[in-house]
C-alpha positions as CSV (number, residue, x, y, z in Angstrom):
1,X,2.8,-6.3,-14.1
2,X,5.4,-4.2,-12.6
3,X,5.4,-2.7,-9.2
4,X,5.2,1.2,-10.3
5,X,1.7,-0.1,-12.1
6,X,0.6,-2.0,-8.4
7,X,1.7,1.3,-6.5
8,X,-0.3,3.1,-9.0
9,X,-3.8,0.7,-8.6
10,X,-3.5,0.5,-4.8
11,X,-3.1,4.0,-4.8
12,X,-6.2,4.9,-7.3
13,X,-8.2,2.0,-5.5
14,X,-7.4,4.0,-2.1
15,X,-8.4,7.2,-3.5
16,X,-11.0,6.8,-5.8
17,X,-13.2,3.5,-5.0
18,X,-12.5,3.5,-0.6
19,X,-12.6,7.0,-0.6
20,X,-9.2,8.3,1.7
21,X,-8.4,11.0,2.5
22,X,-4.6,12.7,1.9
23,X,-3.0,9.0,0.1
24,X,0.8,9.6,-0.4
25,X,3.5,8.0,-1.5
26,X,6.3,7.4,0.9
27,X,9.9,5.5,-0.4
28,X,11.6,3.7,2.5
29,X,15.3,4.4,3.2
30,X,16.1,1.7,5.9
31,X,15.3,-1.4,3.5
32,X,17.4,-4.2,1.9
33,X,15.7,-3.9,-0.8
34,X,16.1,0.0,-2.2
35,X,12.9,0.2,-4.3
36,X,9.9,-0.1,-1.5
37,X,7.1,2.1,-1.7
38,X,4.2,2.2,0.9
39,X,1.2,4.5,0.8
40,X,-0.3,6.3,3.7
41,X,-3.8,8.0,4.3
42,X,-6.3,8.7,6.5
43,X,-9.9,6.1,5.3
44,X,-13.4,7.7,5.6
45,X,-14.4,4.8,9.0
46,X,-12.6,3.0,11.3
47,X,-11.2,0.0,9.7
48,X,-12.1,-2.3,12.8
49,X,-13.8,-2.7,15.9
50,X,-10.8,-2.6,17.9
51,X,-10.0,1.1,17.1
52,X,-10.4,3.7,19.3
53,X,-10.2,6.5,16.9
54,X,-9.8,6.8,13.0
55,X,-6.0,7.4,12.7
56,X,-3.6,7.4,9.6
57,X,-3.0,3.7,8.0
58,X,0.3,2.5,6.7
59,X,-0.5,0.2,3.2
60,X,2.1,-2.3,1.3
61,X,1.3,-2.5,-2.4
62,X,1.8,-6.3,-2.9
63,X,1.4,-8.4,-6.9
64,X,0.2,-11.4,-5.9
65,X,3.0,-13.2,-7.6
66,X,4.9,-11.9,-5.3
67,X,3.0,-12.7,-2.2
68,X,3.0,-16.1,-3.5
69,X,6.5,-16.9,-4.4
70,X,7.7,-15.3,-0.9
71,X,9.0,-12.1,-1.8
72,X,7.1,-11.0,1.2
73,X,9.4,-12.2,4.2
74,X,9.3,-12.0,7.7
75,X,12.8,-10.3,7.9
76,X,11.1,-7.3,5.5
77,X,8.1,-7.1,7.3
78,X,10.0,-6.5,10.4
79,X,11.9,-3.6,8.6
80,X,9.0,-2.0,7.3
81,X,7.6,-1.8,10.9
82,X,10.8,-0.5,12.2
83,X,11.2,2.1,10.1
84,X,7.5,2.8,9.8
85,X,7.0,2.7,14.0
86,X,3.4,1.7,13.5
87,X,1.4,-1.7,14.9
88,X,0.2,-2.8,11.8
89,X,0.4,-2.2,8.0
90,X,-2.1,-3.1,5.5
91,X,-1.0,-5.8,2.4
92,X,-2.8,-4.5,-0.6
93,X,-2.6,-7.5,-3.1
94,X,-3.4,-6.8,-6.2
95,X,-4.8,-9.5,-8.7
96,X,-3.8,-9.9,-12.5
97,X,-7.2,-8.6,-13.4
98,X,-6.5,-5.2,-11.3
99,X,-8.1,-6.5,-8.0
100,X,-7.1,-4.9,-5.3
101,X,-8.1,-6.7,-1.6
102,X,-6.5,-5.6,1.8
103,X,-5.1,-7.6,4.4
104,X,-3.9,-6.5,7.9
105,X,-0.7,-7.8,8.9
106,X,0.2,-6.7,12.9
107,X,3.7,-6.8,14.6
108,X,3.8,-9.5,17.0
109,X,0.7,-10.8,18.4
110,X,-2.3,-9.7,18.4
111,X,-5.9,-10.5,20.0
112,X,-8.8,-12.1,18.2
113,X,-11.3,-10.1,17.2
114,X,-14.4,-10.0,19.4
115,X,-17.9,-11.1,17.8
């Protein structure tokens, strides 16, 4: 699986099955690593309880070999937030079998969530 065909499932998955609004494609200029797409669009709800308000939400289209192996480091993480200026991105992994689950990674810290 190469990482134009993950772009392309997060992006459908977005779209079609969650039901966001505006998901586009945005090609980060600032990174090590020349070929990193993210996607960004607005979801139909609040994605947690700690949201004031339903705002735009940056996502990193993942493989899951590549989460594993440790193509995801903390040094690029830390790009991607610099250049993105946001407080947290959403991993979308996507599973041989065209699985797609969502993971929210946050810069620095950040409190528990309440029960």
């Amino acid at each position: 699986m190469n990482n134009s065909l993950v772009f392309e499932l997060v992006t459908s998955n977005l779209t079609h099955q969650q039901l966001w609004d505006a998901v586009k494609a945005h090609k980060l200029s600032n990174s090590v690593n020349s070929d990193i797409w993210v996607v960004n669009g607005c979801p139909p709800h609040k994605l947690s309880n700690d949201d004031v308000e339903l705002t735009n939400e940056w996502i990193l289209p993942v493989e899951l070999q590549q989460y594993d192996r440790g193509s995801l480091t903390l040094e690029l993480a830390d790009q991607i937030f610099a250049e993105l200026r946001c407080r947290r991105i959403i991993l979308g992994i996507v599973n041989d079998d065209g699985t797609v689950v969502y993971y929210f990674m946050y810069k620095g810290l950040h409190k528990p969530k309440k029960n």
